[in-house]
N, C-alpha and C positions, 0 to 999 in steps of 0.2 A: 364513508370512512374518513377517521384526521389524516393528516399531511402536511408536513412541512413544502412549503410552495416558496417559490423565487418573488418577490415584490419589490424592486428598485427600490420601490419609494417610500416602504416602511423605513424607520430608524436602524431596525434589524437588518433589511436586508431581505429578509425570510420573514413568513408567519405563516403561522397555524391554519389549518381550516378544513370544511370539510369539500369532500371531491369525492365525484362518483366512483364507488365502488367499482373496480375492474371487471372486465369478464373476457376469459380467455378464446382468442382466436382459434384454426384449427393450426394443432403442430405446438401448443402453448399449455401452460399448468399456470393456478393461479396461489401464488405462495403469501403462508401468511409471516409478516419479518417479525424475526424474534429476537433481533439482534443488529443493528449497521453502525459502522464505524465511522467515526468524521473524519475525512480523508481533509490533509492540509492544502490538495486542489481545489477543494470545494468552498474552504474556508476563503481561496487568495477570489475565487470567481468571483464570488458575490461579493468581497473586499470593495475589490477593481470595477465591479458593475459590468462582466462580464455572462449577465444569464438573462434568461426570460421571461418575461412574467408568468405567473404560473407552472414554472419547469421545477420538477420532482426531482432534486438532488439524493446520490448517495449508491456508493458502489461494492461497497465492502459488507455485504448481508447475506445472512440464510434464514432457513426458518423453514417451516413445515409445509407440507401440499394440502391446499383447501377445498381445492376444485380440479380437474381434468378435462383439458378439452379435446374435442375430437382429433384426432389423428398424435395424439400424444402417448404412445404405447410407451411401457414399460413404467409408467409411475401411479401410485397409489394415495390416496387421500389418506394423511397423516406420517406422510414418510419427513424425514430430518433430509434436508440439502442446504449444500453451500450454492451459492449463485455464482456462478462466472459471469459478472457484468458485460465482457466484451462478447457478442457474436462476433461469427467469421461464415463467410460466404465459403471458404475453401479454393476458391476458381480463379480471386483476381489477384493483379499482381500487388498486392500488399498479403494478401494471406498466400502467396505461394512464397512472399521475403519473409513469414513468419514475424510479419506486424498486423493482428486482428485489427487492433487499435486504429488503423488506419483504414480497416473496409468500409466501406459506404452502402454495402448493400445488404447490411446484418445489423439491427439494434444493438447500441451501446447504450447500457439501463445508467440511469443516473446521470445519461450526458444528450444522447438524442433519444431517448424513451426514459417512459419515469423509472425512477431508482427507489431504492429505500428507505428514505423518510418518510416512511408512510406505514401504514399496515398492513396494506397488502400489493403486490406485483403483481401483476401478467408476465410472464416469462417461457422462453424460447425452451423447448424442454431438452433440446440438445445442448442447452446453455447449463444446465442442473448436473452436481454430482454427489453422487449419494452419501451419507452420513450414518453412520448406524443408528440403529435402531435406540433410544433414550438415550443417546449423547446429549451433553450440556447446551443450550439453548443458543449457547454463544457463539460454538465453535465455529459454524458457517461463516462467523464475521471477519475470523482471523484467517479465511485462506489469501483471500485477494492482496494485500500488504505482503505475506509472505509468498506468494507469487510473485509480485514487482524484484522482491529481496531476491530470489532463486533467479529468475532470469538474468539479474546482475552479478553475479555469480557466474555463472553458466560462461556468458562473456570475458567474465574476467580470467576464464581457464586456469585458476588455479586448484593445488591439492595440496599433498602432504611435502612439509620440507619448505614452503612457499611461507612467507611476511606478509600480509596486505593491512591497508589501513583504510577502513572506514572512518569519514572524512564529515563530522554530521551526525549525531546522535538523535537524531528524532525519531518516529516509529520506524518510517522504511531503513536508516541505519541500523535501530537494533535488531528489525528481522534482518538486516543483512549478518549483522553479527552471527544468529541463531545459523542462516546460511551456510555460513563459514564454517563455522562448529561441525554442521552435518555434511559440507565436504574435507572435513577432516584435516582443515587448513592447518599449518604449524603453530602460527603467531599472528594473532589478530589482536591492530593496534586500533580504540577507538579515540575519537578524536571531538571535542564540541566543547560550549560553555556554559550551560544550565548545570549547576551541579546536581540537580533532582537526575537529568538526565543521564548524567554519567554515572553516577549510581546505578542507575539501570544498564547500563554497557557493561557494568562490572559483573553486574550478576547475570547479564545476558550471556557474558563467559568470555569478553575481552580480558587480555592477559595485561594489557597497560592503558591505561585513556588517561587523556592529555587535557587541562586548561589552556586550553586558546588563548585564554586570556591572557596567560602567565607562561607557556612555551610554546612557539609556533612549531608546527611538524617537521622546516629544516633544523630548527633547533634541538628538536628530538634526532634527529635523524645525525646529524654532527657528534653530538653526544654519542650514541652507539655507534656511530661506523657500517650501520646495517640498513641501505634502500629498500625498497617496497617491491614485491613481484606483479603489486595492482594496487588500485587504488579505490577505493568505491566512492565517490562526490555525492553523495546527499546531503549537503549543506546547502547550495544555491551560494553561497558565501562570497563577498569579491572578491575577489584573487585564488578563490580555489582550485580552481582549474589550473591557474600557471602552478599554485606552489605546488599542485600533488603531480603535474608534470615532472619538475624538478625532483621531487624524491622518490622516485621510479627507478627502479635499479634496470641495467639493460636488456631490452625484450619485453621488461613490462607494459602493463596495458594501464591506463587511467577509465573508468568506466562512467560516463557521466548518467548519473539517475536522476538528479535533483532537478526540476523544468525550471527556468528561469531565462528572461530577454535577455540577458548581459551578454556582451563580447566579452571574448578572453583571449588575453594572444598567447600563444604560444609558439615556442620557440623552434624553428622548422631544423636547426643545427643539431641538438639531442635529437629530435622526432627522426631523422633519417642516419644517421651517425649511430644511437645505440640501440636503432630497433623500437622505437616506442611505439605502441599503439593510444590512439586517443578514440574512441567510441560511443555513441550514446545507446542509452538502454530505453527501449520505450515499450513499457509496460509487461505484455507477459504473450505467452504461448499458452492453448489450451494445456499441453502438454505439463507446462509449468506449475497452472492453477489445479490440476489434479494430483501433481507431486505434493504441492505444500495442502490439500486437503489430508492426506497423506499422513505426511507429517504433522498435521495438526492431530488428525482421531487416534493414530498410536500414542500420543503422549509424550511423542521424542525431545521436542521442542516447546518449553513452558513458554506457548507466545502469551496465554492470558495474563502473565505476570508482568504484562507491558500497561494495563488497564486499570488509567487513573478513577476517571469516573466513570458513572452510567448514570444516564437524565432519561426522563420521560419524552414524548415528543412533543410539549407543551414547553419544555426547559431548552429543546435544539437549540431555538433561534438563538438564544442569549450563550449558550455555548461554542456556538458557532463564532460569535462574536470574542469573546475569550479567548478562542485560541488561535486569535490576531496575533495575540501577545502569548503565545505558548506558557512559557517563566519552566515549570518544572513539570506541566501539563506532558503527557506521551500521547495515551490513547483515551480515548472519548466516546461511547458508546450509548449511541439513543434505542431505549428497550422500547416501543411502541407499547403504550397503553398504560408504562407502569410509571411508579412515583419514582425521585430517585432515589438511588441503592447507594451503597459505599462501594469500596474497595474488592469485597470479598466476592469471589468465584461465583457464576450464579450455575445454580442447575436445572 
């Protein structure tokens, strides 16, 4: 089969090639992708030269059942599933603190087993969640983003009557936007400076987004008179973290989602004086990624109106490379086998 492969030492980064065909162990399905999303972690890895030669990136995919292996009950050759990238052992103490992310004794596809640039997985089949029957090809690709979004959310404990400001308009921003929306927040303020980008907050169903560039969010927040119940950081931004500290009204939470090395200080006089919460969000909960499958196959939340392009997986590499520099780029989607598409929904 193609596959996108890790190579340090290509100009890319990544290139193309071919790799043997999977074959499912017992307890595993072998799915064919029909759909993965370039995740902007994948993009900094290989950036940074932080992968492995020959390592199969890519976390965000679904796609149909090709094969069944033994001991894999309950799934059928040609069913539609999203992939929960993260296993979870259940038993250690990272999956009892409700971080998968951190198990060591359950495959993470796309990070310690192969992922989705490729055409086809091996996959844990308690990792699979089902997708109706001729649903659009794509959907499986949009649960995992909107899981990162929902579990930042969840932390951030707000609802109705609550302000929060998403801080970062890039994909896991706007599905936090979408988030929001679907817990029924009052006022969601988005915040970034690609104006392709903000454009998309708008219609993702923020009620104000801001230029960075041209009003920082205390200066929003002086203007109104009205602090933040939460904050959600998907920016990585410097000084994010203090400024969305600071505009936290009291009891609020700041939620960090964006990964990045940087220190940030924060000021320990508000943190304990009015109640602040500072948190980080890492990654998701099965529980999470079955919610936003969820909400992806009702149709609640228009996440595919986040999806700039779609390349073939001949085009990845140099996509990959691309959205070093985002500019008005969102979401990025490599269809394995096909040429690239435009803009328009695929079915």
């Amino acid at each position: 089969m193609k596959a996108v492969v890790c190579a340090p030492d290509a100009p890319e980064g990544t290139a193309v090639t071919d790799v043997p065909d999977p074959a499912p162990e017992p307890g595993e399905v072998v799915v064919e992708v029909n759909a993965c999303g370039l995740c902007g972690s994948d993009v900094h890895a290989i950036e940074h030269g932080r992968t492995v030669e020959g390592q199969i990136l890519g976390h965000e995919f679904g796609g149909h059942v090709v094969e069944v292996g033994p001991e894999a009950r309950g799934w059928r050759v040609g069913q539609a599933v999203a992939v929960n990238p993260l296993g979870a052992c259940g038993r250690c103490r990272a999956c009892r603190k409700e971080l998968p992310f951190r198990c060591t004794a359950a495959p993470n596809l796309g990070i310690t087993a192969p992922g989705g640039y490729a055409e086809y997985v091996a996959v844990p089949a308690d990792q699979l969640v089902a997708m109706p029957d001729g649903a659009p090809v794509e959907w499986g690709a949009h649960a995992e983003p909107l899981a990162v979004a929902l579990r930042a959310v969840a932390l951030a404990a707000v609802g109705p009557a609550d302000s929060v400001l998403v801080y970062g308009v890039g994909a896991i921003g706007l599905n936090a936007i979408f988030a929001l929306r679907a817990a029924g927040v009052e006022s969601v303020v988005g915040a970034g400076r690609s104006p392709g980008r903000r454009h998309a907050a708008a219609a993702a169903g923020a009620d104000i987004v801001l230029d960075t560039r041209a009003v920082s969010v205390r200066e929003h927040v002086a203007r109104t008179g009205r602090r933040f119940d939460a904050v959600l950081e998907c920016s990585a931004a410097e000084g994010a973290v203090e400024e969305s500290m600071d505009v936290l009204a009291p009891g609020g939470t700041c939620v960090v989602v964006a990964l990045t090395s940087a220190a940030a200080k924060v000021p320990l006089g508000p943190l304990v004086g009015e109640g602040l919460g500072l948190v980080g969000s890492c990654a998701f909960r099965p529980i999470d990624f079955t919610a936003a499958v969820a909400h992806v196959t009702s149709g609640r939340l228009p996440v595919a109106d986040l999806i700039s392009e779609r390349v073939g997986l001949q085009e990845t590499p140099d996509a990959l490379v691309r959205l070093r520099r985002p500019g008005d780029l969102v979401r990025v989607l490599t269809v394995p086998g096909a040429d690239s598409r435009g803009p328009d929904p695929a079915g």
